[in-house]
Residue frames as qw, qx, qy, qz and C-alpha x, y, z in Angstrom:
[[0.290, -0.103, -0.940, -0.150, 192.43, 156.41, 196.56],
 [0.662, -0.203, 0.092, -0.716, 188.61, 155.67, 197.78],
 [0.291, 0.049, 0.943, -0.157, 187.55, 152.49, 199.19],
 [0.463, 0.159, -0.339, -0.803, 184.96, 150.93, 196.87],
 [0.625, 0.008, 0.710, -0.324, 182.28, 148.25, 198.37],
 [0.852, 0.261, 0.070, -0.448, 182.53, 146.94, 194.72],
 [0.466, 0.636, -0.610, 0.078, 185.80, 146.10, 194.47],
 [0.258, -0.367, 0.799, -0.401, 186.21, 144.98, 198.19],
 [0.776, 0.116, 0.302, -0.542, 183.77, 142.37, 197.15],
 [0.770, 0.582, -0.122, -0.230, 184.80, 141.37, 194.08],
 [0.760, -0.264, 0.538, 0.250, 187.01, 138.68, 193.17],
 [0.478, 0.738, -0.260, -0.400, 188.66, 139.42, 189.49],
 [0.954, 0.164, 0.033, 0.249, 190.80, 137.05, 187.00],
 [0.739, -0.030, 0.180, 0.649, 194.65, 137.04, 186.77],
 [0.391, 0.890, -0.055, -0.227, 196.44, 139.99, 185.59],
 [0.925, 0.000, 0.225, 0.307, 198.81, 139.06, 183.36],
 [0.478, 0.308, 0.241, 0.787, 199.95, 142.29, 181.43],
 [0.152, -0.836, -0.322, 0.418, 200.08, 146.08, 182.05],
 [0.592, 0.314, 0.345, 0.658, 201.33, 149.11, 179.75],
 [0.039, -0.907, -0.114, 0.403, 201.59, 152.60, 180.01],
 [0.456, 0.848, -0.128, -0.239, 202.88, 153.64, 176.64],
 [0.739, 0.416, -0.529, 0.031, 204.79, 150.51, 175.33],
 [0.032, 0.482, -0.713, 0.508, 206.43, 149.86, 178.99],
 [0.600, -0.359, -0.706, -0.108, 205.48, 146.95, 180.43],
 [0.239, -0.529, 0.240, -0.778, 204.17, 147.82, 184.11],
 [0.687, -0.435, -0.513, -0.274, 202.60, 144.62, 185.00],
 [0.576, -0.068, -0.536, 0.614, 205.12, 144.02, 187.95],
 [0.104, 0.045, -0.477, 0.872, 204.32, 147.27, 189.71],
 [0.564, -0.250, -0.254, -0.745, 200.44, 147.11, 189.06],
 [0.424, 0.140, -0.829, 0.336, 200.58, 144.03, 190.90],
 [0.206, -0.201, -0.690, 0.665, 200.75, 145.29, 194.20],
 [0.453, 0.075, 0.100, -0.883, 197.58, 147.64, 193.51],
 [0.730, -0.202, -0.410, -0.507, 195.33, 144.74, 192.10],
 [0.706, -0.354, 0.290, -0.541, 196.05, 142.72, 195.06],
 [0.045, 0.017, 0.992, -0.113, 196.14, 139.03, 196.37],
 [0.491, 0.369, 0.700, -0.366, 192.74, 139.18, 196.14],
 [0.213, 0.056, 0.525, 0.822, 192.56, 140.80, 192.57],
 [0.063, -0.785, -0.615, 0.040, 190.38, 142.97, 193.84],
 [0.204, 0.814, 0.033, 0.543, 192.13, 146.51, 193.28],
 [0.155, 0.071, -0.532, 0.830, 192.96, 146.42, 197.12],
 [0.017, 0.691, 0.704, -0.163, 189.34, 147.31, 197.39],
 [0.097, -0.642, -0.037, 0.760, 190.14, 150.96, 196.65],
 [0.500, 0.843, 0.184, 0.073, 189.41, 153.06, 193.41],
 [0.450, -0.405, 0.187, 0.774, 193.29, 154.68, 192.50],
 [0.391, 0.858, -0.145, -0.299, 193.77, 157.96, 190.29],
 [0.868, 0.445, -0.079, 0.205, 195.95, 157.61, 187.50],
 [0.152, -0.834, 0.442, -0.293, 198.67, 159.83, 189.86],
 [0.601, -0.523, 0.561, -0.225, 198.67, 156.94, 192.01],
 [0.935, 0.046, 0.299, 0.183, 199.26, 154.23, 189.71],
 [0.922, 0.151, 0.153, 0.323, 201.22, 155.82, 187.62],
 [0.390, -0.452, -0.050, 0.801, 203.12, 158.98, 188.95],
 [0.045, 0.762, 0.063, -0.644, 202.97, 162.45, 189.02],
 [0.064, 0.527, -0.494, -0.688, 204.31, 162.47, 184.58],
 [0.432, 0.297, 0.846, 0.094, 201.27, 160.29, 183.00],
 [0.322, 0.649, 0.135, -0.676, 199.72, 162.80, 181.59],
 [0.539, 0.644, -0.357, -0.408, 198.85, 162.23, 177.64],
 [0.066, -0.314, 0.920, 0.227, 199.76, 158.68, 178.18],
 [0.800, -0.089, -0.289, -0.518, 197.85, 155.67, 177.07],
 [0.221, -0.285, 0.909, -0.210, 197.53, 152.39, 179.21],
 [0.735, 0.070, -0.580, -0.344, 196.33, 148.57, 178.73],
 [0.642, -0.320, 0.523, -0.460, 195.09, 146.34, 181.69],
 [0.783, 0.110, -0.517, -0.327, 194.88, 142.13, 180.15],
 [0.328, -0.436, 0.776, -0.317, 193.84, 139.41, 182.00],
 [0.392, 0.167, -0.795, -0.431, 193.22, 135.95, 181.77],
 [0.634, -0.373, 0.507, -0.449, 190.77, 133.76, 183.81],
 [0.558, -0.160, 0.809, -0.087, 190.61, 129.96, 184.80],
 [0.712, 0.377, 0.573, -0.151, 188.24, 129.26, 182.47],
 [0.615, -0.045, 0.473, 0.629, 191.03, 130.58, 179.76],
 [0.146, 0.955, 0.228, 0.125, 188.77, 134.07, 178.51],
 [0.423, -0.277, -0.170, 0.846, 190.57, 137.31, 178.43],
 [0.100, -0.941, -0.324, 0.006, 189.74, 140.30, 179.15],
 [0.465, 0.030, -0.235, 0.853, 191.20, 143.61, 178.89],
 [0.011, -0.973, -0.230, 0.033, 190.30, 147.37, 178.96],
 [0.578, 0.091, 0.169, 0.793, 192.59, 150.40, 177.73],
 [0.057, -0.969, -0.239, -0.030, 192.02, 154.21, 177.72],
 [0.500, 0.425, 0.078, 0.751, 194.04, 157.34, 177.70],
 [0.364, -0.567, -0.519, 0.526, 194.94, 159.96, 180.36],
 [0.121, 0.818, 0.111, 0.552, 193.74, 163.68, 180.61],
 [0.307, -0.794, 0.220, -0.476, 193.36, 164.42, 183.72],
 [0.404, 0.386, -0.763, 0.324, 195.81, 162.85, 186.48],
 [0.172, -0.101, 0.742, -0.640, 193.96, 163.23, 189.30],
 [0.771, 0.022, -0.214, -0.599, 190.61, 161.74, 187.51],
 [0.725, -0.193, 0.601, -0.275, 189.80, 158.03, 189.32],
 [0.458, 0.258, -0.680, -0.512, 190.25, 155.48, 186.78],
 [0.750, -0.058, 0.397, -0.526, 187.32, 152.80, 187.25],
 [0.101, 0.167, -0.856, -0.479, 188.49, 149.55, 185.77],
 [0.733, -0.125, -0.141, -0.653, 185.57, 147.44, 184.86],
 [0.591, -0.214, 0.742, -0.233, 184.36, 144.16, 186.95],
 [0.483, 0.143, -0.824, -0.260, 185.18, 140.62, 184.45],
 [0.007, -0.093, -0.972, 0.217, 183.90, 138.81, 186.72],
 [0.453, -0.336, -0.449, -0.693, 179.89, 138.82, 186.18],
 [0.484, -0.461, 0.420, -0.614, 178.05, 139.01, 189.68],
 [0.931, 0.014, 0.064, -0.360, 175.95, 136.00, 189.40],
 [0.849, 0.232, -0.456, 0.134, 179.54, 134.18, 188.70],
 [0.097, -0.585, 0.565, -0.574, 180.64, 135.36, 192.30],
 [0.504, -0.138, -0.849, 0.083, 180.15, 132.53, 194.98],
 [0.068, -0.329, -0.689, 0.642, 178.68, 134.62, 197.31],
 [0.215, 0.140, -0.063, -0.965, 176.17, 135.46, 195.49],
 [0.612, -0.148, -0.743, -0.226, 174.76, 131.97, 194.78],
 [0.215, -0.089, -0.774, 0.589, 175.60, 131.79, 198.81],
 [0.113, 0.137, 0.312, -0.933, 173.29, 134.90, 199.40],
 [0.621, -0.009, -0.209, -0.756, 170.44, 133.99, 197.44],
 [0.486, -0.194, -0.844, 0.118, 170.22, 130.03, 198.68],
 [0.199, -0.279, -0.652, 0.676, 169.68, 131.87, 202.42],
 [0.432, 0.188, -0.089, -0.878, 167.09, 134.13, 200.82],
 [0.546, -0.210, -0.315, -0.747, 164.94, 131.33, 199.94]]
């Protein structure tokens, strides 16, 4: 894992469902996205989420936010020790500190 100053930032929606080749996973993904559903702030290889025998699997990330969207993202493993980078649902400009940060900017 890598700390990642976009994640540690970032606020994400629910997750509601995980998969790693039909197996639901959601329960142990969990603890990696966080109370903050923010990934922990960290980037994780696919080792670390999903042990040392992923290889050649496929996985599925779905979440839902407040405002009742969902969102997923899915992909397939080569390489174990390669970072997987989910992507950020939450659009900056819908972060509250960002509305914060530009008010004090003008």
């Amino acid at each position: 894992m890598i700390i990642s100053e976009h994640y540690k930032n970032y606020i994400g929606p629910p997750l509601i469902k995980a998969v790693l080749n039909e197996e639901d996973i959601t329960e142990d993904m969990l603890k990696y996205y966080g109370e903050k559903k923010n990934w922990n702030g960290y980037l994780w290889t696919f080792k670390e989420l999903f042990g040392d025998q992923c290889y050649g699997k496929n996985y599925r990330f779905e979440f839902k936010s407040e405002d009742g969207r969902e969102h997923y993202f899915h992909g397939f493993i080569n390489d174990i020790n390669q970072y997987m980078n989910p992507p950020l649902h939450t659009p900056v400009n819908q972060d509250p500190k960002y509305w914060e940060n530009l008010a004090m900017k003008t």
